[in-house]
C-alpha positions in Angstrom: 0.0 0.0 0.0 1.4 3.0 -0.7 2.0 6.1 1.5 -1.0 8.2 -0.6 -3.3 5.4 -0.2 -2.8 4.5 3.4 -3.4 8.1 4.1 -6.7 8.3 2.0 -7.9 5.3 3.9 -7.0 6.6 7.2 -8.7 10.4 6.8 -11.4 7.6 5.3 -11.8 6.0 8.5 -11.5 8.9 10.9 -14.1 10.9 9.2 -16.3 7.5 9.2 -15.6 7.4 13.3 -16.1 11.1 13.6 -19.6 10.5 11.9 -20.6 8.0 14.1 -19.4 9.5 17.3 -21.1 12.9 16.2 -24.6 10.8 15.4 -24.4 9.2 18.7 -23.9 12.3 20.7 -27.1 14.0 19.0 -29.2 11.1 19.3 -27.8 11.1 23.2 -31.1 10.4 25.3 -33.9 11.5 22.8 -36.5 11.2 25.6 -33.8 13.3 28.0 -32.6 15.8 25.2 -36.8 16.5 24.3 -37.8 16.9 27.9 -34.9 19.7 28.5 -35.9 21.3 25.5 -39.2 21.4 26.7 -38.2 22.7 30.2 -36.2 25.2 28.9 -39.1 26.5 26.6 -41.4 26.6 29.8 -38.7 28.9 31.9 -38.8 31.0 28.9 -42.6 31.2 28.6 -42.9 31.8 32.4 -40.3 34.4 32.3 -42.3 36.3 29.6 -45.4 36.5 31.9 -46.6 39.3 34.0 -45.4 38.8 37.7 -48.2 39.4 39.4 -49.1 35.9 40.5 -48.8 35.8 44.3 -45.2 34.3 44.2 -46.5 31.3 42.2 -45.1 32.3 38.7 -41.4 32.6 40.9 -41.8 29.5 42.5 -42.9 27.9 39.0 -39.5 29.2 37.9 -37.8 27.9 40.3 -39.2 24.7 40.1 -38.7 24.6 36.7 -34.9 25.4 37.2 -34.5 22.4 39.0 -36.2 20.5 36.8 -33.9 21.4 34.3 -30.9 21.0 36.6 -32.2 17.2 37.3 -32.4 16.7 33.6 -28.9 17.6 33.0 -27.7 15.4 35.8 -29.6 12.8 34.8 -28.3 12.7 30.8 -24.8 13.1 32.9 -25.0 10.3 34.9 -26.3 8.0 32.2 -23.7 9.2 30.4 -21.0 7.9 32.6 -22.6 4.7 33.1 
């Protein structure tokens, strides 16, 4: 095999692995990815609103930080396990 070759094969085969590892990483947890995407959308909504709501809309933030803090723990852990 000659140098040209072996070199074409091996940017080849790293771009191959490089694919892979990049389609892995964005399939990652659909269910986990969709539910933080969700909760993030929610903290924006709730942000938006007026905040006159006798300390609920605050404490739905709140909540809904956590929530979101959970999630990211959660796609963490699996993640090292």
């Amino acid at each position: 095999m000659t140098t040209r070759r072996f070199f074409t094969v091996l940017t080849l085969v790293v771009l191959l692995a490089t694919g892979f590892i990049a389609g892995r990483a964005s399939a990652d947890q659909p269910h986990m990815q969709a539910a933080l995407e969700h909760l993030r959308a929610a903290k924006i909504e709730l942000e938006k609103a007026i905040a006159d709501k006798g300390g609920h809309r605050a404490k739905a933030i709140a909540l809904v930080n956590d929530a979101i803090a959970q999630t990211e723990r959660g796609i963490a852990y699996d993640r090292r396990h």
